[in-house]
C-alpha positions in Angstrom: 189.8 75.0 89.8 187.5 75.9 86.7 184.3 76.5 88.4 181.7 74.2 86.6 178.9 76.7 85.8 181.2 78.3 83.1 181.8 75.5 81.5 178.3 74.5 81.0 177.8 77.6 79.5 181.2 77.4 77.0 179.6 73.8 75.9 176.1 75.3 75.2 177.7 78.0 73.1 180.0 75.1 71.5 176.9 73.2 70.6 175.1 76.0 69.5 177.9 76.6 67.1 178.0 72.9 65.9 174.4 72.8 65.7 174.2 76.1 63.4 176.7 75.2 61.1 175.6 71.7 60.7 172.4 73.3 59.8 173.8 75.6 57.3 175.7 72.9 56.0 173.0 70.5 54.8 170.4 73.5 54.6 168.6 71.4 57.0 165.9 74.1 59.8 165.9 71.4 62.5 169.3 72.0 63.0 169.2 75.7 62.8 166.3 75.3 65.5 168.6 73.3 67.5 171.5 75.7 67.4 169.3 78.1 68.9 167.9 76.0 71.2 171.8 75.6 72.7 172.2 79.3 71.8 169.3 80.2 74.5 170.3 77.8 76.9 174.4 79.3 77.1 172.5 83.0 77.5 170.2 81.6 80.2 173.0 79.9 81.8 175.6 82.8 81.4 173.1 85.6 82.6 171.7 83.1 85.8 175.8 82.7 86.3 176.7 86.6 86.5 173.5 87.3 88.6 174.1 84.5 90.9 178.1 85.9 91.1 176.6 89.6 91.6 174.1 88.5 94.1 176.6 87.3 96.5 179.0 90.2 96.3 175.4 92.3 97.6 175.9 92.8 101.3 173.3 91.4 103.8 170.7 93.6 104.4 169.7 94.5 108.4 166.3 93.9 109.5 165.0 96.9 111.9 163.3 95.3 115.2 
């Protein structure tokens, strides 16, 4: 199974890409502004995704007593 984090962050970098060329399309900023909005979110996402998928490959650490 497709685990669900990825595809947030495929959809984020889908709508960014709508939202960009909508806003290059009808030379309109809010849409350019929104692209990037979608852009930022899909890095934030990606990054949190690939830290989260590190951090558990990290070996516990043992406490000294």
């Amino acid at each position: 199974m497709v685990d669900r984090w990825i595809v947030f962050v495929i959809l984020e970098f889908v709508s960014a890409a709508i939202g960009f060329t909508w806003g290059l399309v009808t030379n309109t900023a809010l849409f350019l502004y929104i692209g990037g909005f979608f852009f930022s979110l899909g890095v934030f996402a990606a990054t949190r995704w690939g830290f989260d998928k590190w951090k558990k490959k990290q070996k516990p650490r043992k406490w000294k007593k």
